[in-house]
PAKOL-822584 format. One record per residue (C-alpha): residue number from 1; residue in three letters; chain; x, y, z. Coordinates in nm, 4 decimals. Example, Ala and Ser with C-alpha at 12.3 -4.5 7.8 and 13.67 -1.06 7.14 Angstrom:
BEGIN
{bavo: 1	doza: ALA	dofi: A	px: 1.2300	py: -0.4500	pz: 0.7800}
{bavo: 2	doza: SER	dofi: A	px: 1.3670	py: -0.1060	pz: 0.7140}
REM end
This chain:
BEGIN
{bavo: 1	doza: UNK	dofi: A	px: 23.3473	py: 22.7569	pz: 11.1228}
{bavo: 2	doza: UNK	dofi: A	px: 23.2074	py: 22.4576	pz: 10.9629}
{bavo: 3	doza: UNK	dofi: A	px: 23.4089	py: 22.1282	pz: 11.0987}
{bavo: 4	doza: UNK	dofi: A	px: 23.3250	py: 21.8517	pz: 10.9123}
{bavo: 5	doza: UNK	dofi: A	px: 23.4271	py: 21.5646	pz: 11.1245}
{bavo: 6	doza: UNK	dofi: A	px: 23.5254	py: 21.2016	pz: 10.9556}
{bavo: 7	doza: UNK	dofi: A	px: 23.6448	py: 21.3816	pz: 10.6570}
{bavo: 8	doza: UNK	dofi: A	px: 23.8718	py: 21.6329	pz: 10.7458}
{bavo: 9	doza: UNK	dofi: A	px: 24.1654	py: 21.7071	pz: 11.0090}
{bavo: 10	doza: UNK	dofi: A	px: 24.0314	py: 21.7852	pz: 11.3738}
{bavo: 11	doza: UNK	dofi: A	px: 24.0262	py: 22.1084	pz: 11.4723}
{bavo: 12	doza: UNK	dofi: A	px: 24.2732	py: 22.2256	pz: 11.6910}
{bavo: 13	doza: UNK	dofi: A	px: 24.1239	py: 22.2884	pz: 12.1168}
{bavo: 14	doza: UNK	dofi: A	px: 24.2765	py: 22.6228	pz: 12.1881}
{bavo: 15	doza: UNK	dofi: A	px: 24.0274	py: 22.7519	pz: 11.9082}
{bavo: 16	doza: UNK	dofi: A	px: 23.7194	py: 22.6652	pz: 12.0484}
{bavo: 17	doza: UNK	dofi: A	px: 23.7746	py: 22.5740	pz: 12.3833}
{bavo: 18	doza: UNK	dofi: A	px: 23.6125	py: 22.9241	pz: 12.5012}
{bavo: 19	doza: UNK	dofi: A	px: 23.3401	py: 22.9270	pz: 12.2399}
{bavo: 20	doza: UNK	dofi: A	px: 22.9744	py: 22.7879	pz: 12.2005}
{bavo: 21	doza: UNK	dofi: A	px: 23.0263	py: 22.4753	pz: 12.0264}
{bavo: 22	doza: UNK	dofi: A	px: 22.7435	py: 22.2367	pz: 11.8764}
{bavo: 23	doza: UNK	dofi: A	px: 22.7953	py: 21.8770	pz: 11.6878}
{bavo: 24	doza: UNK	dofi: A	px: 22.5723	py: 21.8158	pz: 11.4399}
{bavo: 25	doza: UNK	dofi: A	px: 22.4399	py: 21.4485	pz: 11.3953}
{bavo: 26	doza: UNK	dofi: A	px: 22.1977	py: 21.2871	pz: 11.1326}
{bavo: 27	doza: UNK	dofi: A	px: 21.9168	py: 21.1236	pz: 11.2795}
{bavo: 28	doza: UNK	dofi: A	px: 21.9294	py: 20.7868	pz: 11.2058}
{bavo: 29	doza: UNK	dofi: A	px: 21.7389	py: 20.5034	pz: 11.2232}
{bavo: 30	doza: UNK	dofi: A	px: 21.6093	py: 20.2123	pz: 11.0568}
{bavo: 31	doza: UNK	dofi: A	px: 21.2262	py: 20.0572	pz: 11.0484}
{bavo: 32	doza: UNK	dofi: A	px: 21.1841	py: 19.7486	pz: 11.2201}
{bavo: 33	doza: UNK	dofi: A	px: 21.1328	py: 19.5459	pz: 10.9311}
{bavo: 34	doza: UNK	dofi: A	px: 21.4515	py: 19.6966	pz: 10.7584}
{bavo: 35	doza: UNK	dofi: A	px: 21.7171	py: 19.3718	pz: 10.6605}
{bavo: 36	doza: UNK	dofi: A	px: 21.9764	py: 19.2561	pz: 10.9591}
{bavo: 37	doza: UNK	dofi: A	px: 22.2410	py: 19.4271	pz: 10.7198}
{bavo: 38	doza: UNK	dofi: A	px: 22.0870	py: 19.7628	pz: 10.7361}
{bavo: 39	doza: UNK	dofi: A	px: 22.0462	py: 19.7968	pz: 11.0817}
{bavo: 40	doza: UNK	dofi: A	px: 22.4257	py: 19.6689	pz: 11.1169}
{bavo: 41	doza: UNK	dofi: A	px: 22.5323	py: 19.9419	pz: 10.9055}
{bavo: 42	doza: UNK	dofi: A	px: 22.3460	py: 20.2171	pz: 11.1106}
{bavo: 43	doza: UNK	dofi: A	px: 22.4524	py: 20.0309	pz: 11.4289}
{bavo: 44	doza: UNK	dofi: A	px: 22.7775	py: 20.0899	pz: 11.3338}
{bavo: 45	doza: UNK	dofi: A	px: 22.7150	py: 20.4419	pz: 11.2229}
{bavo: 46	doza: UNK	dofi: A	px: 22.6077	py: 20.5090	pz: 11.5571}
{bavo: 47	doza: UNK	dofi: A	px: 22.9612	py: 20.3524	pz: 11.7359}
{bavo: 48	doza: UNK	dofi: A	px: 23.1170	py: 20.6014	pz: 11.4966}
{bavo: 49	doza: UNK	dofi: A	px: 22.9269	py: 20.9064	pz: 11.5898}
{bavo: 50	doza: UNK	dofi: A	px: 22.9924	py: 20.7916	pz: 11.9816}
{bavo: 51	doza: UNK	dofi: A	px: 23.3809	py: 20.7456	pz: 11.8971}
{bavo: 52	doza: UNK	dofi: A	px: 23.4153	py: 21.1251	pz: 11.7042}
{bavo: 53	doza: UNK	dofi: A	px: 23.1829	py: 21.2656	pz: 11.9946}
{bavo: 54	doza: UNK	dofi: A	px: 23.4487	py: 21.1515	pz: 12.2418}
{bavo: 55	doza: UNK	dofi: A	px: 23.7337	py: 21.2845	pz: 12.0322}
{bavo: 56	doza: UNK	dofi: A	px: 23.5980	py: 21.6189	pz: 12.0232}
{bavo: 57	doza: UNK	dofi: A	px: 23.4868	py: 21.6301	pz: 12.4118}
{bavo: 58	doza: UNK	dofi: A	px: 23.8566	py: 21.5364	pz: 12.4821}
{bavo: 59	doza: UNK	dofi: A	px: 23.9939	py: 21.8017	pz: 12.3033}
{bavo: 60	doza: UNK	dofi: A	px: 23.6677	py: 22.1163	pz: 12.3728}
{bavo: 61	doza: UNK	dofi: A	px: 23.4910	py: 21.9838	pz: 12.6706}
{bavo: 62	doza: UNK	dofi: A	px: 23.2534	py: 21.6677	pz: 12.7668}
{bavo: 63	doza: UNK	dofi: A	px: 22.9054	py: 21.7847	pz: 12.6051}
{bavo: 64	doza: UNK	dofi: A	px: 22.6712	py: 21.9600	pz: 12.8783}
{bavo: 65	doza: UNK	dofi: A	px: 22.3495	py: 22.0159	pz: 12.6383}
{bavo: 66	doza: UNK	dofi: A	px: 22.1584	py: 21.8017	pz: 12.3881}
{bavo: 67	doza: UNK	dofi: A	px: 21.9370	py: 21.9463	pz: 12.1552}
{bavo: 68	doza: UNK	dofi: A	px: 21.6786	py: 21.7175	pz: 11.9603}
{bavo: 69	doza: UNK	dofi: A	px: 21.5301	py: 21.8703	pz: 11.6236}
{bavo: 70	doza: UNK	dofi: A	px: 21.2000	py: 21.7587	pz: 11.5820}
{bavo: 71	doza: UNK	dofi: A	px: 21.0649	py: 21.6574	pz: 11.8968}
{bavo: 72	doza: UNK	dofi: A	px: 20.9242	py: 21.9715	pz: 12.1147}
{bavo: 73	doza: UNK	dofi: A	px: 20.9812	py: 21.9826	pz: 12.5156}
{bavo: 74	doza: UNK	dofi: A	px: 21.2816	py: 21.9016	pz: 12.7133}
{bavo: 75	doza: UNK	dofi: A	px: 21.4248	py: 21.6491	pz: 12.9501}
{bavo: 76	doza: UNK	dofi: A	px: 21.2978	py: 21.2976	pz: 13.0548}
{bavo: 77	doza: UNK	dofi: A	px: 21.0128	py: 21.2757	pz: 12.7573}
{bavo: 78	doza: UNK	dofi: A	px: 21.2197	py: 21.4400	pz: 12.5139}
{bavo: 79	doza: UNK	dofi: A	px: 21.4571	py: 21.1373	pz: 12.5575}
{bavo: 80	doza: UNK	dofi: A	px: 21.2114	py: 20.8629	pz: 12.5750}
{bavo: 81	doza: UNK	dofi: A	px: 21.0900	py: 20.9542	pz: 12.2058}
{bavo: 82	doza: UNK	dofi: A	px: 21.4547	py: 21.0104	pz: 12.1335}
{bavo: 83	doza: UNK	dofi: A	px: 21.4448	py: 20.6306	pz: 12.2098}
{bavo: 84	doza: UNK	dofi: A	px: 21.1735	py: 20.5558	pz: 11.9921}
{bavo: 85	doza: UNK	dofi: A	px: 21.2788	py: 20.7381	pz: 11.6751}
{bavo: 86	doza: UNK	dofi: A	px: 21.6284	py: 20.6087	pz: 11.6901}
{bavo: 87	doza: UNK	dofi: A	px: 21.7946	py: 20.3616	pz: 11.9955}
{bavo: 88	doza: UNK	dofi: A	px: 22.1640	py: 20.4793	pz: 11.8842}
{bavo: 89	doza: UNK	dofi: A	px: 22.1164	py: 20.8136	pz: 11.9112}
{bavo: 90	doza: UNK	dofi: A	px: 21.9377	py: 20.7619	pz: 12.2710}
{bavo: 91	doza: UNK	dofi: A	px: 22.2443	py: 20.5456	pz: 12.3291}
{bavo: 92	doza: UNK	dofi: A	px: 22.4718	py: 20.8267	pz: 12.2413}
{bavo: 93	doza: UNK	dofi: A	px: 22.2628	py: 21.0642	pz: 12.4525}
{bavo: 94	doza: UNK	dofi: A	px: 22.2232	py: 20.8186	pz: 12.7678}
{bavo: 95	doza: UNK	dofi: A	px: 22.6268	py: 20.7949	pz: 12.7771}
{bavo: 96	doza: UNK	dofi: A	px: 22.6079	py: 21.2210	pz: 12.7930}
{bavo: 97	doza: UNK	dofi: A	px: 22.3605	py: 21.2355	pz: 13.0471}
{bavo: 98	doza: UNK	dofi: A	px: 22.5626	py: 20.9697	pz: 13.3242}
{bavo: 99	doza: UNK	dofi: A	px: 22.7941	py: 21.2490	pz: 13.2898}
{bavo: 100	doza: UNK	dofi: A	px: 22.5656	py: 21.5755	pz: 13.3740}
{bavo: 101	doza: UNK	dofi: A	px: 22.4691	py: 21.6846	pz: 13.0274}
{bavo: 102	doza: UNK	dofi: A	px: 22.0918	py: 21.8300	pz: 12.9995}
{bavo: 103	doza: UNK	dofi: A	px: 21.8338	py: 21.7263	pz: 12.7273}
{bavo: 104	doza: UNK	dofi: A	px: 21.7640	py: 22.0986	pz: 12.6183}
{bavo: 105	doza: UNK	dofi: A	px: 21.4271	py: 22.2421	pz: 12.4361}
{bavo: 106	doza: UNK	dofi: A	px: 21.4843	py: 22.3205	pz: 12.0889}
{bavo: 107	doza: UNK	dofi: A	px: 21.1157	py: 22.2863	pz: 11.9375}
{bavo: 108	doza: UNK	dofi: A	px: 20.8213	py: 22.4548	pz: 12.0503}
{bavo: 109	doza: UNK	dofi: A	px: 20.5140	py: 22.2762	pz: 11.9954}
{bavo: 110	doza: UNK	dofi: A	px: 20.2863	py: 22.4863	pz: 11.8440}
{bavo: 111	doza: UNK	dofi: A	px: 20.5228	py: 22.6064	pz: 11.6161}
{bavo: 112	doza: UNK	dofi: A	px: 20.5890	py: 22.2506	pz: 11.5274}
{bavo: 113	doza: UNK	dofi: A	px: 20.2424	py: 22.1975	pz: 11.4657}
{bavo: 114	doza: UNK	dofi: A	px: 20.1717	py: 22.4815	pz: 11.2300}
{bavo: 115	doza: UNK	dofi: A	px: 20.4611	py: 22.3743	pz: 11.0115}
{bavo: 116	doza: UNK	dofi: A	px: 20.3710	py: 22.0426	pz: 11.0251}
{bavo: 117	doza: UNK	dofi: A	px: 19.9715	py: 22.0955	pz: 10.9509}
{bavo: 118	doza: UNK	dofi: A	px: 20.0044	py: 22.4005	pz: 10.6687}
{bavo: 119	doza: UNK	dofi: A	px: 20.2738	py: 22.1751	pz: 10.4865}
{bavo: 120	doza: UNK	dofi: A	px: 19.9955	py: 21.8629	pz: 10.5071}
{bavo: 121	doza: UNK	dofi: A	px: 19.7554	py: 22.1610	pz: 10.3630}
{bavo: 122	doza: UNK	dofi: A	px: 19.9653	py: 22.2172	pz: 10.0636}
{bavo: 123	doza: UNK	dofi: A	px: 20.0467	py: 21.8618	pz: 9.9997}
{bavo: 124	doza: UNK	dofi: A	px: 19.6638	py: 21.7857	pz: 9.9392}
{bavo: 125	doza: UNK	dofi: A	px: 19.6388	py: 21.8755	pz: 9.6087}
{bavo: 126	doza: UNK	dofi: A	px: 19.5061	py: 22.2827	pz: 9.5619}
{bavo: 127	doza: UNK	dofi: A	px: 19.3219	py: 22.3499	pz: 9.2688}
{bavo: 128	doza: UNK	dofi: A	px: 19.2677	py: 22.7416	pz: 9.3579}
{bavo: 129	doza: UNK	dofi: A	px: 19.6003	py: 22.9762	pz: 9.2644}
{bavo: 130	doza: UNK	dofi: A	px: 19.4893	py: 23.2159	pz: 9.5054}
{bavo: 131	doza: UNK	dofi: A	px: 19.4477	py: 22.9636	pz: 9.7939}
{bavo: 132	doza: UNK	dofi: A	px: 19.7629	py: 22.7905	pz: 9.7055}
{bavo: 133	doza: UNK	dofi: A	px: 19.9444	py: 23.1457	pz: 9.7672}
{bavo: 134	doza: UNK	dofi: A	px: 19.7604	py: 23.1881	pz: 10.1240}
{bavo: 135	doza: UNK	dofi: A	px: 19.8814	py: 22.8355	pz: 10.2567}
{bavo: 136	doza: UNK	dofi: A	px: 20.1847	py: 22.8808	pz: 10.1019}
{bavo: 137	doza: UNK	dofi: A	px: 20.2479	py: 23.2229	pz: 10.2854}
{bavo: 138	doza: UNK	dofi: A	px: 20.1084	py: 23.0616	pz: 10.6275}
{bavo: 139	doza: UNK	dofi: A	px: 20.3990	py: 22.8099	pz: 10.6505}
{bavo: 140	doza: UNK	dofi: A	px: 20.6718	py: 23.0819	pz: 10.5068}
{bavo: 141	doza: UNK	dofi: A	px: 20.5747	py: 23.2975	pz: 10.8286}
{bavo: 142	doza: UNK	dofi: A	px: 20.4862	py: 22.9616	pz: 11.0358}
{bavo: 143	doza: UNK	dofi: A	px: 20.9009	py: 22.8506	pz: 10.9436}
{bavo: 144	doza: UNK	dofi: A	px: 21.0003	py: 23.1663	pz: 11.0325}
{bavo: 145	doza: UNK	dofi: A	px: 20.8756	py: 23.1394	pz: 11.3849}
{bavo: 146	doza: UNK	dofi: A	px: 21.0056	py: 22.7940	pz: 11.4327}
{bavo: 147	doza: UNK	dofi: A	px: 21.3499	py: 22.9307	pz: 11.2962}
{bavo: 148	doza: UNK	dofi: A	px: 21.3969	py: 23.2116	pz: 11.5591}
{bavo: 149	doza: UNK	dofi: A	px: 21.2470	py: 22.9675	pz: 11.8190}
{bavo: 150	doza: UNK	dofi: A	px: 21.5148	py: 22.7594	pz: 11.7916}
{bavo: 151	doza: UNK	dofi: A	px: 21.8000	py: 23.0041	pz: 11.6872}
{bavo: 152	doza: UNK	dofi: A	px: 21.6732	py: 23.1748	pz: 12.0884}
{bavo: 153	doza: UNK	dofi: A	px: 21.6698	py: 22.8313	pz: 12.2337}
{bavo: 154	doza: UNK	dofi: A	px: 22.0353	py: 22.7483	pz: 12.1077}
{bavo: 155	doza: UNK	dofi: A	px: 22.1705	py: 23.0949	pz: 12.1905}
{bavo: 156	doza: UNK	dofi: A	px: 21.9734	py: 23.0854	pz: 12.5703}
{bavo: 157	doza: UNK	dofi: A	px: 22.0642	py: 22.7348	pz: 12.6736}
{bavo: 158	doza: UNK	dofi: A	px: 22.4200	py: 22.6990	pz: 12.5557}
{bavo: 159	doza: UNK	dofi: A	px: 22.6809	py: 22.8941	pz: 12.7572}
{bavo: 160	doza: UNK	dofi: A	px: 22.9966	py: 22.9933	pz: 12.6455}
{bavo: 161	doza: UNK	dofi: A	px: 23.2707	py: 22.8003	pz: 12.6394}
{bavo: 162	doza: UNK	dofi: A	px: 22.9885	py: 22.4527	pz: 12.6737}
{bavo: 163	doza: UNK	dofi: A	px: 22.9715	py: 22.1678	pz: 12.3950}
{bavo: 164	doza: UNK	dofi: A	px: 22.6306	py: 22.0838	pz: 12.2688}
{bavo: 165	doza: UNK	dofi: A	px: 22.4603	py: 21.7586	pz: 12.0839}
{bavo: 166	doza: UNK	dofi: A	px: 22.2092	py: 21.8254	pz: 11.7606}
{bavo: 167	doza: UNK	dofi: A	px: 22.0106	py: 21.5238	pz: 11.6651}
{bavo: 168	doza: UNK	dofi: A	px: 21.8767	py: 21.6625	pz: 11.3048}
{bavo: 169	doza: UNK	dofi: A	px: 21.7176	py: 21.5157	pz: 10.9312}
{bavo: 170	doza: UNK	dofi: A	px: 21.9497	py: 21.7991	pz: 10.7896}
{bavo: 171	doza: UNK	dofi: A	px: 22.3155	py: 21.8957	pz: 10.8388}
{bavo: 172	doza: UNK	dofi: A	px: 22.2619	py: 22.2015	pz: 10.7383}
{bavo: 173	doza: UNK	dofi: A	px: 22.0402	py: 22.2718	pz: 10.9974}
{bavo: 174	doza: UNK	dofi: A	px: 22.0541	py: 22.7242	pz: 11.0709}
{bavo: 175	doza: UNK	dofi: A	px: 22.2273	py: 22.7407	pz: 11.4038}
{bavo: 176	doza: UNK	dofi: A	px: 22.3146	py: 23.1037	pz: 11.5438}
{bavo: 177	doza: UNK	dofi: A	px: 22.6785	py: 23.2659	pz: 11.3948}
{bavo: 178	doza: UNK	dofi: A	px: 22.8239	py: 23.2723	pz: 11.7591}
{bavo: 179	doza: UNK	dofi: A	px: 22.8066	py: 22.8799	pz: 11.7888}
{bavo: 180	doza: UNK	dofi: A	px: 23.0852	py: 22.6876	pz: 11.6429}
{bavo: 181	doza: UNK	dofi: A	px: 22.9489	py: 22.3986	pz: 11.3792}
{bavo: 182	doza: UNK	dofi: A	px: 23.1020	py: 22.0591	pz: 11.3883}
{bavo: 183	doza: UNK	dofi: A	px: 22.9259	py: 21.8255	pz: 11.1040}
{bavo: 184	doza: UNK	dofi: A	px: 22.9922	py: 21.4344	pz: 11.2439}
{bavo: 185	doza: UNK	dofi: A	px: 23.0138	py: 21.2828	pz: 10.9399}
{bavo: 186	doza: UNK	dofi: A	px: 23.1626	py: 20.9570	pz: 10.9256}
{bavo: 187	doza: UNK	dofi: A	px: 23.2732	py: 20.6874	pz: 10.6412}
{bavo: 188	doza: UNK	dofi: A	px: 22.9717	py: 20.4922	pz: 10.7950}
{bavo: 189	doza: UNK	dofi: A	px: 22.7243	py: 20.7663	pz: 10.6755}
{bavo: 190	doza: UNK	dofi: A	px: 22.8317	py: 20.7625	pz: 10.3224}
{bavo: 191	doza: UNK	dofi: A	px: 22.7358	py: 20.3552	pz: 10.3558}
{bavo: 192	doza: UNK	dofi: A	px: 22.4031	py: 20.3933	pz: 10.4903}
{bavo: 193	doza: UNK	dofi: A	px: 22.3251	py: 20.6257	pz: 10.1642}
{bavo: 194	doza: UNK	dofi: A	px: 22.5057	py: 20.3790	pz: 9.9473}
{bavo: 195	doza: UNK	dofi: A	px: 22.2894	py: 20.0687	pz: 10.1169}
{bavo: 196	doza: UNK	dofi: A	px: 21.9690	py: 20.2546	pz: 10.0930}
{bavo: 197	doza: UNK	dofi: A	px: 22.0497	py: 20.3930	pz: 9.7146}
{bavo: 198	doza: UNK	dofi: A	px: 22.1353	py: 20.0076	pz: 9.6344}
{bavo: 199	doza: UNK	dofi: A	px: 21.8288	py: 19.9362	pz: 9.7589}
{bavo: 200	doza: UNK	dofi: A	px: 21.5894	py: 20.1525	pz: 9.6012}
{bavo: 201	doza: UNK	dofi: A	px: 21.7524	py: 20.0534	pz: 9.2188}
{bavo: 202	doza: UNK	dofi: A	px: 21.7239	py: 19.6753	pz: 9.3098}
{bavo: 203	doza: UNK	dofi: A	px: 21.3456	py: 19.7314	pz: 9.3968}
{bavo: 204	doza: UNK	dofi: A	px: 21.2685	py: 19.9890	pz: 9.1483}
{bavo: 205	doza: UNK	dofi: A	px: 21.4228	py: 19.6628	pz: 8.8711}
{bavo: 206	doza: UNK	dofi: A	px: 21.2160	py: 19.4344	pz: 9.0471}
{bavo: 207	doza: UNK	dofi: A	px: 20.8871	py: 19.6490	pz: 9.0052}
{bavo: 208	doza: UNK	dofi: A	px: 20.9545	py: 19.6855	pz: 8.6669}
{bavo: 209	doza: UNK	dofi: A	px: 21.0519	py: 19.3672	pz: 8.5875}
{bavo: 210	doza: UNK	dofi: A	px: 20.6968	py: 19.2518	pz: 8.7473}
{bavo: 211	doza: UNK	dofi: A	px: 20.4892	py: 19.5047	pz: 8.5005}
{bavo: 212	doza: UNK	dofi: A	px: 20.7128	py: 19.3462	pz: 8.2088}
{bavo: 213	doza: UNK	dofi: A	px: 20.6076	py: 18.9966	pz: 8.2971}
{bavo: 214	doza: UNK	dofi: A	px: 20.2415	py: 19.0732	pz: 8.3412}
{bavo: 215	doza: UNK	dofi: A	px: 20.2191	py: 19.2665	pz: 8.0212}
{bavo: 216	doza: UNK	dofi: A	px: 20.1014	py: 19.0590	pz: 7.7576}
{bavo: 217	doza: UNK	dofi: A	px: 20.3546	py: 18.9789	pz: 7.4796}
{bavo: 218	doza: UNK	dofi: A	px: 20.3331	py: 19.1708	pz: 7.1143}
{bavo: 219	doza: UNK	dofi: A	px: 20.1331	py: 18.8654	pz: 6.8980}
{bavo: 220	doza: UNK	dofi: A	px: 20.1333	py: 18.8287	pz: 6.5072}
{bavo: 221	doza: UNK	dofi: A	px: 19.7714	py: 18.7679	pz: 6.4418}
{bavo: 222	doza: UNK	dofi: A	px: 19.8273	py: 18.7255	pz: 6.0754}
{bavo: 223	doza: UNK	dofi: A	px: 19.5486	py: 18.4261	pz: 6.0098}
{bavo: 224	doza: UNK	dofi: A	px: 19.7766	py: 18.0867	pz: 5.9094}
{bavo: 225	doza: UNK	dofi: A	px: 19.8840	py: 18.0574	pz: 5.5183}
{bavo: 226	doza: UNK	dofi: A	px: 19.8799	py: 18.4206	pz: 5.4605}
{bavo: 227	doza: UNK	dofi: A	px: 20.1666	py: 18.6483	pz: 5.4498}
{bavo: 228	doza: UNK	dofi: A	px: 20.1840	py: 18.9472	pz: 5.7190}
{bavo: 229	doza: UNK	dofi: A	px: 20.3094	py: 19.2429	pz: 5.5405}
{bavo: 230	doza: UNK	dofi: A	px: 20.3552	py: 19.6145	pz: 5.6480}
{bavo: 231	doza: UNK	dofi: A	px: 20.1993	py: 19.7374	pz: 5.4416}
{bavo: 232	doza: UNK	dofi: A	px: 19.8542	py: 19.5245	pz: 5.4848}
{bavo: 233	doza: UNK	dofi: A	px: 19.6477	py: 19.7989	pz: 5.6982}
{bavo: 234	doza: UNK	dofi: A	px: 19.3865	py: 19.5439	pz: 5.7766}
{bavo: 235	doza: UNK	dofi: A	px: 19.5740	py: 19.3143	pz: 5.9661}
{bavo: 236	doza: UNK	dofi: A	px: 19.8984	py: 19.4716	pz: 6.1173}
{bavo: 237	doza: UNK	dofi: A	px: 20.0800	py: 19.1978	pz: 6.2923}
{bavo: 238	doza: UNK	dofi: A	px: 20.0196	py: 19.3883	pz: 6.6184}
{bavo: 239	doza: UNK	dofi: A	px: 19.8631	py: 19.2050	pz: 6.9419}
{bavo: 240	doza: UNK	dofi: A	px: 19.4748	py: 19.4073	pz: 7.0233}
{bavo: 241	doza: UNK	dofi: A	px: 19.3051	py: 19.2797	pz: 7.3049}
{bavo: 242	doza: UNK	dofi: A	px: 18.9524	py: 19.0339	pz: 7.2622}
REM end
């Protein structure tokens, strides 16, 4: 089952209520120097995931495991960078944990790692075919291993019948068959996309309304008293540079 909470009606408790159940959340968070009106909107993106959370642990369970893509290890430090990449999803987390839920391992380090450094590899800019294929193979099997890593770390640390957190870049994140998928997906996540869409037009118009102004205008350099024509090869109205 693929809930996609926000969107559509909530699923009904006698369903679940005795299954693995896991609610997936986008990871967001704003840089620093992001506009007051951004971080608004994902501040209030965050209230929203905290408000659908609640919904569902009303009707399935409070939430006894939290599971953080991205970030290997479990527990205390796990948290503390959760609180660095994003303060309303450590918010969201903190409320969970006053109430007994466990920060959970989902990454493994070196697995991380490998991913991580053969996808820097291929990003470098190969000029060999053959070495190309190699990397390329290295972080197919490298994925892999992550993958069942944390397919085994969702199916081991998740009883039945217990609600789980996701913190992930991707909602369509792999999760085992035997865990029930809820997608928390409010209105508010449509307007971050919207905001940061808006934003990246209005600068991509600015950029390119800065080339336009430094680029010299088109001249007619026909000398004075004589008349430009087309077809005049020898002086063709068009602007060359001194």
């Amino acid at each position: 089952m693929n809930e996609e909470i926000g969107k559509i009606e909530k699923p009904k408790a006698d369903k679940v209520m005795g299954k693995k159940k896991a609610f997936i959340c986008v990871l967001l968070q704003a840089p620093q120097e992001a506009s007051k009106e951004l971080h608004d909107l994902i501040f209030k993106y965050w209230e929203a995931v905290d408000k659908n959370i609640s919904t569902l642990e009303e009707k399935t369970g409070v939430v006894k495991k939290i599971f953080v893509e991205g970030i290997p290890g479990k527990g205390e430090d796990v948290a503390m960078n959760l609180k660095e990449a994003s303060l309303g999803a450590w918010n969201v987390v903190e409320e969970r944990r006053k109430t007994g839920a466990e920060v959970s391992e989902l990454e493994n380090l070196e697995n991380l790692q490998k991913v991580i450094d053969w996808s820097k590899c291929l990003n470098v800019g190969l000029t060999n075919r053959s070495v190309a294929e190699k990397i390329s193979e290295e972080l197919r099997k490298a994925s892999e291993e992550r993958f069942e890593f944390i397919e085994k770390s969702l199916n081991d640390n998740l009883l039945e019948g217990e609600s789980a957190i996701i913190f992930t870049g991707n909602q369509d994140i792999n999760i085992p068959d035997n865990i029930e998928k809820f997608i928390i997906s409010p209105p508010e996540l449509d307007q971050v996309a919207q905001w940061v869409k808006n934003a990246q037009a209005a600068m991509e118009a600015e950029l390119k309304k800065a080339y336009e102004a430094q680029s010299p205008p088109v001249e007619n350099s026909a000398p004075e008293g004589k008349e430009n024509k087309s077809s005049d090869n020898s002086d063709s109205g068009l602007w060359t540079p001194n």
